[in-house]
C-alpha positions as CSV (number, residue, x, y, z in Angstrom):
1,X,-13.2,45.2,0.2
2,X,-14.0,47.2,-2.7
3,X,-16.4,49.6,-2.6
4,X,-14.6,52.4,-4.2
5,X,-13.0,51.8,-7.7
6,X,-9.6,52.4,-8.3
7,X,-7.1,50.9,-11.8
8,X,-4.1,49.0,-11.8
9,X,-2.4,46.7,-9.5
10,X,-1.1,49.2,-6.7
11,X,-0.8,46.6,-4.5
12,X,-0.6,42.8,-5.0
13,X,-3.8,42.2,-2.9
14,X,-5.8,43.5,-6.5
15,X,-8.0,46.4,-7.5
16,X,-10.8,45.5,-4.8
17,X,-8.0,45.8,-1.8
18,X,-6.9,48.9,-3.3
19,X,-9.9,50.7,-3.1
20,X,-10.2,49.6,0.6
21,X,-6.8,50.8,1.3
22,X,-6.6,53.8,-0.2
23,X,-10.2,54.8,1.7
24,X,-8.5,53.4,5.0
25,X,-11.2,50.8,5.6
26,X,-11.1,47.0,5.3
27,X,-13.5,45.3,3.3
28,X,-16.8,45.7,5.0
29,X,-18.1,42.7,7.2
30,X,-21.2,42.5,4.7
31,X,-18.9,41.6,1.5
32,X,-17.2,38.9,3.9
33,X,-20.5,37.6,5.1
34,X,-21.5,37.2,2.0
35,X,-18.5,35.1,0.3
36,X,-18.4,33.3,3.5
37,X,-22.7,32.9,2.5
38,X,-21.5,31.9,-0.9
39,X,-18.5,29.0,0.1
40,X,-21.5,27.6,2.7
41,X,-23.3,26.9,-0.3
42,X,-20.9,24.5,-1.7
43,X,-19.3,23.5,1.8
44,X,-23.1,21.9,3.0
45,X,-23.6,20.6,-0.2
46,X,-22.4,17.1,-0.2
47,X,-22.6,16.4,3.4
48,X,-26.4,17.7,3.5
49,X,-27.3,15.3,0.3
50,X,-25.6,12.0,1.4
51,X,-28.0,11.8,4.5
52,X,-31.4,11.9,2.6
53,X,-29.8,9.2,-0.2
54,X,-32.2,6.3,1.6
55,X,-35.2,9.0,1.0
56,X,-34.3,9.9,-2.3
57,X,-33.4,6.4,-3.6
58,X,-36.9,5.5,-1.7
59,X,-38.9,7.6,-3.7
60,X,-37.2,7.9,-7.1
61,X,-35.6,4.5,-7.5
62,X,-31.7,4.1,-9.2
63,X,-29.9,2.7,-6.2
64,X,-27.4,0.9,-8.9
65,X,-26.5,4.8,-10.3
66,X,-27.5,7.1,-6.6
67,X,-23.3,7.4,-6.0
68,X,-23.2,9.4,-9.4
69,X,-25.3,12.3,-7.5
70,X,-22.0,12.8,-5.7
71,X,-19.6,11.8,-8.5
72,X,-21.3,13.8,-11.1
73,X,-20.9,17.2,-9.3
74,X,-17.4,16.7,-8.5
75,X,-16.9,16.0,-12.3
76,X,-18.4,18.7,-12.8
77,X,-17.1,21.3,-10.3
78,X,-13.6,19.7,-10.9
79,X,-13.7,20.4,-15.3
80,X,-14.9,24.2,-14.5
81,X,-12.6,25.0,-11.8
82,X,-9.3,26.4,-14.8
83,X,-12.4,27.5,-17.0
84,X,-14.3,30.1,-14.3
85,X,-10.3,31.2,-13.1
86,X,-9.2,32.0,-16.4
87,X,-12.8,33.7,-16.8
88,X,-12.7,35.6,-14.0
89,X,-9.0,36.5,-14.9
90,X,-10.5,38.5,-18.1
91,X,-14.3,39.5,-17.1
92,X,-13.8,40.2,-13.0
93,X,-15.0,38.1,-9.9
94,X,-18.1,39.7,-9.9
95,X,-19.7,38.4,-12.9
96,X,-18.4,35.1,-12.4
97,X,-19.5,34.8,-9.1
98,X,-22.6,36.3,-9.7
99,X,-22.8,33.5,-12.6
100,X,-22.1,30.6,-10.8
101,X,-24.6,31.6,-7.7
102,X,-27.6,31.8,-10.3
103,X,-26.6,28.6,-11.7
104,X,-26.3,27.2,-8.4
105,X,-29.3,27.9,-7.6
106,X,-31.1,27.2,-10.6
107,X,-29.6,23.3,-10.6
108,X,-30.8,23.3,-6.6
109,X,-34.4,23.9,-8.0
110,X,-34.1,21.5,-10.8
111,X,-32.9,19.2,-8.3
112,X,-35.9,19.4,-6.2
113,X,-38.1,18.8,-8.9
114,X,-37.0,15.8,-10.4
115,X,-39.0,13.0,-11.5
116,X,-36.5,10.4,-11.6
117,X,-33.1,9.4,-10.8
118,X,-31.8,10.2,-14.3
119,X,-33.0,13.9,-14.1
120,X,-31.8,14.0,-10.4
121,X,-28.2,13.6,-11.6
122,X,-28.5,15.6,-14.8
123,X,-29.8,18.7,-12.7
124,X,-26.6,17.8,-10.2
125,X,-24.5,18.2,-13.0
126,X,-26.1,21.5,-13.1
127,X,-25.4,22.7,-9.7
128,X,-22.0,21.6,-10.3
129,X,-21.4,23.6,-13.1
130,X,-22.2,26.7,-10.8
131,X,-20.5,25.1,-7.9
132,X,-17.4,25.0,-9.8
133,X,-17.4,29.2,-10.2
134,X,-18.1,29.4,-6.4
135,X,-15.4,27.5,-5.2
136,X,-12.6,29.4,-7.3
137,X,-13.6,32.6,-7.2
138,X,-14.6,33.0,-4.2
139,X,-10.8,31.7,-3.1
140,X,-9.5,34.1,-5.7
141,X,-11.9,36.7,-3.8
142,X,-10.0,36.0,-0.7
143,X,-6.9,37.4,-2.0
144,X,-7.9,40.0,-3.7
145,X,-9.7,41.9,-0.5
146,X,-6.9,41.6,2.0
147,X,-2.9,42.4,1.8
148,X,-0.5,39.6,3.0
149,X,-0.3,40.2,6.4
150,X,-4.7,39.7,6.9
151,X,-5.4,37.4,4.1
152,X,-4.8,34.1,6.8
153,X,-7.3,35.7,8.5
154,X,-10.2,35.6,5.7
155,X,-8.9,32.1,4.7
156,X,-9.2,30.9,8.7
157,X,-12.7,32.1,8.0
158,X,-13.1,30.3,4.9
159,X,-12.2,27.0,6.6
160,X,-14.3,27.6,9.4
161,X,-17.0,27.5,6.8
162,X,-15.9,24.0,6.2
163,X,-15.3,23.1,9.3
164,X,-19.0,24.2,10.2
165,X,-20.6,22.6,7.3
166,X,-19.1,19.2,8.3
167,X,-20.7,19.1,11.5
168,X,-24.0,20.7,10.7
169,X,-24.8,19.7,7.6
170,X,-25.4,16.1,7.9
171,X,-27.3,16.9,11.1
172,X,-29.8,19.3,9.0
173,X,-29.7,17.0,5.9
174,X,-31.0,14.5,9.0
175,X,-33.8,16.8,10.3
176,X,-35.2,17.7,6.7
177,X,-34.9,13.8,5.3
178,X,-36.8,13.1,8.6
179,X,-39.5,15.5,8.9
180,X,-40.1,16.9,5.8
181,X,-39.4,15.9,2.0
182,X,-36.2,15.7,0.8
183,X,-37.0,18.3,-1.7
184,X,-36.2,20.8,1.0
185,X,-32.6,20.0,1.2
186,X,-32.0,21.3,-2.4
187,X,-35.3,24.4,-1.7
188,X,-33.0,25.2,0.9
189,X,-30.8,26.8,-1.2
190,X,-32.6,29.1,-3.0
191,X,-33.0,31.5,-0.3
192,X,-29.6,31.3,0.8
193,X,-28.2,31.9,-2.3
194,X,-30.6,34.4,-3.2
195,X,-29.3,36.6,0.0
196,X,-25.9,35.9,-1.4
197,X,-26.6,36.9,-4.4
198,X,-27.9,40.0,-3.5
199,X,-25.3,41.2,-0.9
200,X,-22.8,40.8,-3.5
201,X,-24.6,42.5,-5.9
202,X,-24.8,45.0,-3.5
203,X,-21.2,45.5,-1.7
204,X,-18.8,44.2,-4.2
205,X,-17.2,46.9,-6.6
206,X,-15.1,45.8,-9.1
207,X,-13.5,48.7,-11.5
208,X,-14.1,48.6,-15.1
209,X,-11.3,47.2,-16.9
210,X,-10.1,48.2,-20.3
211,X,-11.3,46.2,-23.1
212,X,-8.0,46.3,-24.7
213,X,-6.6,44.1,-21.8
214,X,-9.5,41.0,-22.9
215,X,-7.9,38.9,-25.4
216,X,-10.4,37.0,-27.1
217,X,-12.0,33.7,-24.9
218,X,-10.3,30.1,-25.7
219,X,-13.7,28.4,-26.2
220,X,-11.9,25.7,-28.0
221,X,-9.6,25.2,-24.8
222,X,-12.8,25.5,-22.5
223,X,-14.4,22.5,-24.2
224,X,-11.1,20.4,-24.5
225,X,-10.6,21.0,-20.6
226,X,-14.0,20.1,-19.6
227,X,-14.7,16.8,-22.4
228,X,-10.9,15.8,-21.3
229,X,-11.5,15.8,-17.2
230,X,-15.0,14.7,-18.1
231,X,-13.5,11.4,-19.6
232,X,-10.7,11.2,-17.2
233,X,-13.3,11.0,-13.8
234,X,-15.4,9.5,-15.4
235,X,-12.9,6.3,-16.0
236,X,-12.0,7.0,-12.6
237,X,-15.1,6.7,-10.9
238,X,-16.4,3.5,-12.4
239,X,-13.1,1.9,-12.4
240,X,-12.8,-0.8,-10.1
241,X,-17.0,-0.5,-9.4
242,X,-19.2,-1.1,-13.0
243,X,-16.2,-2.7,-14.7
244,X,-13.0,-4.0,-13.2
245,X,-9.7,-2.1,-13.8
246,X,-8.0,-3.9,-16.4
247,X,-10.9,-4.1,-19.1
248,X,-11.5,-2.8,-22.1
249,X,-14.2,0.4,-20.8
250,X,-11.2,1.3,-18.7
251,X,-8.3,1.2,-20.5
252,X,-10.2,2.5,-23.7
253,X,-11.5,5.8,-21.3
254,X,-7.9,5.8,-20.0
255,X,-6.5,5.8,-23.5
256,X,-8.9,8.7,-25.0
257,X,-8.5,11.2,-22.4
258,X,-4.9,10.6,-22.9
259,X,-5.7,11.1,-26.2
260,X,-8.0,13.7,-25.1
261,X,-4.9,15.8,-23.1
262,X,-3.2,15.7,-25.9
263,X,-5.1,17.3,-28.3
264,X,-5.9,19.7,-25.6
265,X,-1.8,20.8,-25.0
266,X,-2.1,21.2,-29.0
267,X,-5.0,23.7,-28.4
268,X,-3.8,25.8,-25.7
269,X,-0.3,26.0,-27.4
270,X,-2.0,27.9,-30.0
271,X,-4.9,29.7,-28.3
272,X,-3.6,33.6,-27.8
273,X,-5.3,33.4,-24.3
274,X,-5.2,29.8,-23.3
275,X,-7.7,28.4,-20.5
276,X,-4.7,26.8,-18.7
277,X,-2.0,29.0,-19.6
278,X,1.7,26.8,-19.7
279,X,3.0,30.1,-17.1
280,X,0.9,28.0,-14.6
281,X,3.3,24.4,-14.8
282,X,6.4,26.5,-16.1
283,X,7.0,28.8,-12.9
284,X,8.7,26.4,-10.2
285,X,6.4,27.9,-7.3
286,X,3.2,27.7,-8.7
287,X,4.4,23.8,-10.1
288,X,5.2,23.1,-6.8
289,X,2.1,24.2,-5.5
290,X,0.0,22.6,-7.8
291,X,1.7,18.8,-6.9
292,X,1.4,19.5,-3.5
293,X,-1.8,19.9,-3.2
294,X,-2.9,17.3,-5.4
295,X,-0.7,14.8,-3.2
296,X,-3.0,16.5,0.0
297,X,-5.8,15.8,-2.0
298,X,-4.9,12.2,-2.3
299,X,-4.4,12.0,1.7
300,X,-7.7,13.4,2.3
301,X,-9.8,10.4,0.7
302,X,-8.6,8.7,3.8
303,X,-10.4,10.3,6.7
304,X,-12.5,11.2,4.8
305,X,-13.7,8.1,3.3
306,X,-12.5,5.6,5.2
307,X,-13.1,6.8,8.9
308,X,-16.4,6.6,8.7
309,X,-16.2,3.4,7.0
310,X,-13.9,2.2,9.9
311,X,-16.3,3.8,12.5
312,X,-19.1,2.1,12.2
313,X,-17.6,-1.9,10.8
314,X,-15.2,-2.0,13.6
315,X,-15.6,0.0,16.1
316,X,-19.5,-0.5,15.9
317,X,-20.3,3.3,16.2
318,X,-23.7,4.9,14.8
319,X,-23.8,6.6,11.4
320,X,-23.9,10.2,13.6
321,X,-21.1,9.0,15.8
322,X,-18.7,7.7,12.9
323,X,-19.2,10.9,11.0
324,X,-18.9,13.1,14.3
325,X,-14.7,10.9,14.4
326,X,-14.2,12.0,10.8
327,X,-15.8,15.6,11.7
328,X,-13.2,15.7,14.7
329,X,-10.1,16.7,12.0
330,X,-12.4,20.0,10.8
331,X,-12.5,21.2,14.0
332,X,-8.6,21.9,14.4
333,X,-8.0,22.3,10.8
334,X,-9.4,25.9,10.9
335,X,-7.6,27.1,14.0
336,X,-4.2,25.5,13.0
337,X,-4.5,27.5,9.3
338,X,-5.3,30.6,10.9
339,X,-2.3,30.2,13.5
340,X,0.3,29.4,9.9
341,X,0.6,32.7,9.6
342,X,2.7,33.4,13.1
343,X,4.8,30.4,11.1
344,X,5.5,31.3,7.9
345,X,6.3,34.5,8.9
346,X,9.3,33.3,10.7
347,X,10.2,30.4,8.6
348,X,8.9,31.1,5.2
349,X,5.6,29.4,3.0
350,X,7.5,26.2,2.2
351,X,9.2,25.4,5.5
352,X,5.8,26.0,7.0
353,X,4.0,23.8,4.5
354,X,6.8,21.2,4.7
355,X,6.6,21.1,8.7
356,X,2.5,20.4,7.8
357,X,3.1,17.7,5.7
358,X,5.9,15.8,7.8
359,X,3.4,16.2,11.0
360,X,0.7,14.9,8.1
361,X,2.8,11.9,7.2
362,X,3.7,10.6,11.1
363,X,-0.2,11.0,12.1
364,X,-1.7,9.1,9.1
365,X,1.0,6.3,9.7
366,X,-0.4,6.4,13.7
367,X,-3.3,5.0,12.6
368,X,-2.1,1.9,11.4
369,X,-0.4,1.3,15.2
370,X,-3.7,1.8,16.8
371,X,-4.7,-1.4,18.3
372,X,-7.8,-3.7,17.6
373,X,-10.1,-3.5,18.4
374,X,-9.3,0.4,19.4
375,X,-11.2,2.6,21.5
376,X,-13.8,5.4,19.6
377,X,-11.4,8.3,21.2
378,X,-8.3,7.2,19.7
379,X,-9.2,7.4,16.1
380,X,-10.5,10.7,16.8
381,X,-7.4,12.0,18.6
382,X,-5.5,11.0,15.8
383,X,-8.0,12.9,13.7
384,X,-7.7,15.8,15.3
385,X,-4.4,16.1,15.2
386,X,-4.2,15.1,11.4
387,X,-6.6,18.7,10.8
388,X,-4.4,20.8,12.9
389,X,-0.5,19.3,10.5
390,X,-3.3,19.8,7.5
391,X,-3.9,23.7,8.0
392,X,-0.3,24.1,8.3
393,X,0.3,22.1,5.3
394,X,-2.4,23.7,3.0
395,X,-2.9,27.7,3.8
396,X,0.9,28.7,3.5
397,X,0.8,27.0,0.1
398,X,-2.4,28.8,-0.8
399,X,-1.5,32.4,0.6
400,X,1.9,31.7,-0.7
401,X,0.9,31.1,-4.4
402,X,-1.3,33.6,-5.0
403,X,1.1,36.2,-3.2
404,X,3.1,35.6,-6.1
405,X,0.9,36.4,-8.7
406,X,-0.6,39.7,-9.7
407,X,-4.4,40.6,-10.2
408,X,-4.7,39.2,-13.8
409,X,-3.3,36.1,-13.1
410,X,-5.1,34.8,-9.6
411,X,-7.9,33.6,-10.6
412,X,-6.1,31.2,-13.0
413,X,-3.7,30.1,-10.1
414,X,-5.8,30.0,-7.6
415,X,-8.0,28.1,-10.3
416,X,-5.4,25.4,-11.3
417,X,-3.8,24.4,-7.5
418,X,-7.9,24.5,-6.5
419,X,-7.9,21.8,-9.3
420,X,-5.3,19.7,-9.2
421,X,-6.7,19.1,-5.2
422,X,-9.6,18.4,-6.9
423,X,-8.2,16.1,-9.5
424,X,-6.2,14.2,-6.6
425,X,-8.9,13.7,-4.7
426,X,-10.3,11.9,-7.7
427,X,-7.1,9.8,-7.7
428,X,-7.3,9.1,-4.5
429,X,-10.8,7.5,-4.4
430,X,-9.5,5.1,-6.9
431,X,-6.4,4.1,-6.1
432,X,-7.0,3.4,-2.5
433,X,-10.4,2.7,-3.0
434,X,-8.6,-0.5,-5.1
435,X,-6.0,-0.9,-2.0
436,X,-9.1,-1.5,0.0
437,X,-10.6,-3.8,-1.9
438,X,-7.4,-5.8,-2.7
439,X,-7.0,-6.2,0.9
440,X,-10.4,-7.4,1.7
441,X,-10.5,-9.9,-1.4
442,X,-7.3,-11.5,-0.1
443,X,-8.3,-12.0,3.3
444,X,-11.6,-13.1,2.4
445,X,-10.1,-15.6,0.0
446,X,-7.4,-16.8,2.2
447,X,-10.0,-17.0,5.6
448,X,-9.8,-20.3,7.8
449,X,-13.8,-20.4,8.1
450,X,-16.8,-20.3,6.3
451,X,-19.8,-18.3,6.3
452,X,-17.9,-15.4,4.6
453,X,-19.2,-13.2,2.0
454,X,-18.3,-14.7,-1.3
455,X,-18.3,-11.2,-3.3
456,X,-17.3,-7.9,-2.1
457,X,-20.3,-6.4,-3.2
458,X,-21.8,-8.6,0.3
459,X,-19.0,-7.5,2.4
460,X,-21.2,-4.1,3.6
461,X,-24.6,-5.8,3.8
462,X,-22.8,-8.7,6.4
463,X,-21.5,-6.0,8.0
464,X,-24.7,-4.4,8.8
465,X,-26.1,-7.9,10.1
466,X,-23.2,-9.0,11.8
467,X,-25.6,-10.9,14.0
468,X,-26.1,-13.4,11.4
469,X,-22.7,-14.4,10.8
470,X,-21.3,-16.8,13.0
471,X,-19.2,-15.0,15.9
472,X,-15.9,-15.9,14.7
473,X,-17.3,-15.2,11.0
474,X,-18.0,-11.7,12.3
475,X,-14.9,-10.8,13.6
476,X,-13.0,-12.0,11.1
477,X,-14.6,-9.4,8.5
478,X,-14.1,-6.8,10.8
479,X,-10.1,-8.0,10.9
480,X,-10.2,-7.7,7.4
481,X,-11.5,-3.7,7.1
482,X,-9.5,-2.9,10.2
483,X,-6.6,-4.3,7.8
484,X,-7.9,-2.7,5.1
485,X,-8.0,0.5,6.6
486,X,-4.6,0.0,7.6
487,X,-3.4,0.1,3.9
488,X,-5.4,3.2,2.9
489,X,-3.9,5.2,5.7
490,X,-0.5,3.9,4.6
491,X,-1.1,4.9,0.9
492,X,-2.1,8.4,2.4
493,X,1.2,8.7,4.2
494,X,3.1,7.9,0.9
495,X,1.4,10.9,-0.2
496,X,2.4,12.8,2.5
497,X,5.9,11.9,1.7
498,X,5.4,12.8,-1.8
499,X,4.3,16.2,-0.7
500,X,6.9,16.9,1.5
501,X,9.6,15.4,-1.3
502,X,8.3,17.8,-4.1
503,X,7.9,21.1,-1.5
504,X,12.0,20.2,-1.0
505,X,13.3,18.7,-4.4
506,X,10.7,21.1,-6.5
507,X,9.3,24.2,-4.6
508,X,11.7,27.5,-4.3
509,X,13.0,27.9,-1.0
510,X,12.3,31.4,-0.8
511,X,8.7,32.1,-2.6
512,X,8.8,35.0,-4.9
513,X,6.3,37.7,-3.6
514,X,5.2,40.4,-5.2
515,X,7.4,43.8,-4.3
516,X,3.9,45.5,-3.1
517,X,3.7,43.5,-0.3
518,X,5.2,44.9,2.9
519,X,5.5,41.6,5.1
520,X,7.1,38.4,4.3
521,X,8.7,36.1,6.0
522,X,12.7,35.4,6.1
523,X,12.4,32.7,3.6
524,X,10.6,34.3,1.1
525,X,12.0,37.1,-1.0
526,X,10.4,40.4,-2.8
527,X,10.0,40.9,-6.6
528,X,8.8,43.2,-8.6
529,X,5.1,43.0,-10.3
530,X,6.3,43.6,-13.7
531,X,8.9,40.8,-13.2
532,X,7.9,37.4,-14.4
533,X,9.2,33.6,-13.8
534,X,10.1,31.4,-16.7
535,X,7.1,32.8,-18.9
């Protein structure tokens, strides 16, 4: 990892590798230490926050708005993900990263002074926008240090980061929301990002590019992107929760940020250097890639979501136990990614990622034959095994992709399949959010007893006193979110489905990797790095 210079693309793993290579070393364990610092950052952020949301809500107030400290950031991390790609694409990682760390950690301490619930979600909105250069680059970092044949390996440690985060981080968010203020779980940051900050100051060497590669910056572009996904979430996210689906907030949000997308295609037609260049949705692989993973991130607003959900209404688990089931599918995800690579190098990046999502589909339809009520260890053995067909189904897309792309261009892949994920998982919070709700307003409609919640906005508050619901009553409503559950994991395994369909019907059989790289696997070919697809 880069800390010599060296020009040009010598090798498809980008300048940064080079310099490594040519000197004999690989990238030092401090640079890796500290991207792996830098994903943490974003990895604990979500799961550290949702613990302290009684303590916060306690102390500032806005329990009707508190869920926007979570949809906020994704808005915002999702609308800068193609922005900070297509920057770092022009400027270098470095400065990007650099960027997004101090703005990271400049929303953390806004965060943890906030005097109200309005200025809590602004400064989120903050960190997000910093968050959003993290996640990319850092990804796009990845690549760029190791050639083919290691880069599982730093990915492997990249979901390990994940994986960690998941388990730990609702545990510390626990410890600091119950023995100190819940300022601390955004001051906790600052050092943390500070040390990352400075060891990449430190150990990461990018070379100086020529100016007369920088075309000038598609501002216009950068704007349309963000206000167009602002609009788009944002319909998303209240949809079906402030205002039902079908009325006018909706469909008039709906209908501007189609509006919106439009006016945005117009721009980036035009722009010399476009923020989301059309190379992205023109070359079949990187297409491919792109609706894959935003059918995974569909998937994922199952476990993720719902388990928990499921957990603690039926199965009558704790909050810790319920998110330790969910937790289970990080623990094998990790391992079963960094194991891919013996895969794809026998059977090629899509026949590896199509095995993933077939295993994907079968496991999330096993949940809907478990029994009722069903025992805590079964949900989680069908957890587990979702996370290890999930790293098979995700990494060989991700090595794959930006294996056939040269330096200039990964950041904006690695950018765009980074966001469609995003953008699915945004879809997939609605639309199975509504499945859910469907189901639990026709059962509770059609139930042969009273003492029911009338409105679904009661369903979770019976749930948590099920002692005061007559024992029939009780059961009943846990019936219905069994049920309900039951639907979401079959809309995830439609997904699935639709992933696997597009990796066969849409994705290359044979990905087209760059000539510079020495291994491959025998369904993937060699190209030249001056060679381009469907420009």
């Amino acid at each position: 990892m880069g800390a010599e210079e060296s020009t040009g693309e010598r090798t498809g793993a980008g300048p940064a590798a080079d310099a490594a290579a040519a000197s004999g070393r690989r990238p030092r364990t401090a640079l890796v230490s500290a991207l792996m610092l830098a994903m943490a950052l974003v990895a604990l952020d979500s799961s550290i926050v949702s613990t302290a949301v009684p303590q916060i809500v306690g102390d500032l107030g806005g329990f009707s708005v508190f869920s926007w400290l979570f949809a906020g950031y994704l808005l915002a991390v999702t609308v800068t993900l193609p922005v900070y790609g297509k920057l770092s694409d022009t400027f270098g990682r470095k400065p990007v990263l650099l960027f997004g760390i101090a703005l990271f950690i400049v929303g953390s301490l806004l965060c943890a002074l906030a005097w109200n619930m309005a200025a809590l979600i602004a400064f989120r909105l903050v960190q997000g926008l910093g968050g959003g250069a993290l996640q990319g680059t850092v990804q796009t970092l990845a690549a760029d240090l190791y050639p083919l044949k290691d880069r599982p390996r730093i990915q492997a440690r990249m979901s390990s980061v994940w994986a960690a985060s998941a388990v730990a981080g609702p545990a510390l968010g626990g410890l600091i929301a119950s023995y100190a203020d819940w300022r601390w779980i955004f001051l906790i940051n600052l050092p943390l990002g500070g040390l990352a900050l400075w060891m990449l100051a430190r150990h990461l060497v990018e070379p100086v590019r020529s100016p007369g590669r920088r075309g000038p910056i598609d501002w216009a572009g950068a704007l349309g992107v963000f206000a167009c996904g602002g609009l788009l979430l944002f319909a998303l996210v209240q949809g079906g929760v402030a205002w039902p689906w079908l009325s006018a907030p909706s469909l008039g949000l709906l209908g501007a940020s189609a509006l919106l997308a439009a006016v945005v295609v117009r721009i980036e037609r035009r722009a010399a250097e476009p923020i989301i260049p059309g190379w992205v949705w023109r070359r079949r692989t990187i297409a491919a890639v792109n609706l894959a993973l935003g059918a995974l991130g569909v998937l994922m607003i199952a476990p993720m979501v719902f388990v928990p959900t499921y957990a603690q209404s039926v199965l009558g688990l704790g909050a810790v136990s319920a998110g330790l089931v969910m937790s289970a599918m990080t623990l094998t995800w990790p391992v079963s990614a960094a194991f891919s690579q013996h895969v794809y190098r026998r059977i090629g990046f899509r026949n590896s990622a199509a095995v993933g999502s077939s295993l994907a589909a079968v496991i999330l339809f096993s949940f809907t034959l478990l029994p009722y009520p069903a025992r805590p260890w079964q949900p989680t053995l069908v957890m587990l095994l979702l996370g290890a067909a999930l790293g098979l189904f995700q990494l060989p897309l991700i090595v794959g992709v930006q294996s056939t792309v040269g330096w200039s261009e990964r950041g904006t892949t690695t950018a765009s399949v980074l966001f469609c994920r995003q953008v699915g998982q945004s879809l997939g919070a609605a639309l199975l959010g509504a499945v859910a709700n469907a189901t639990i307003a026709s059962r509770l409609a059609h139930a042969p007893m009273a003492g029911l919640p009338d409105h679904l906005d009661d369903v979770s508050t019976a749930l948590d006193r099920p002692d005061l619901l007559p024992r029939a009553a009780a059961d009943y409503l846990r019936q219905a979110v069994a049920a309900a559950v039951d639907h979401v994991f079959l809309g995830a395994t439609a997904a699935a489905v639709a992933a696997l369909l597009v990796l066969l019907l849409v994705a290359p059989r044979r990905f087209p990797i760059l000539e510079e790289h020495r291994e491959k696997g025998p369904g993937d070919t060699k190209r030249s790095d001056t060679q381009r697809d469907n420009r």
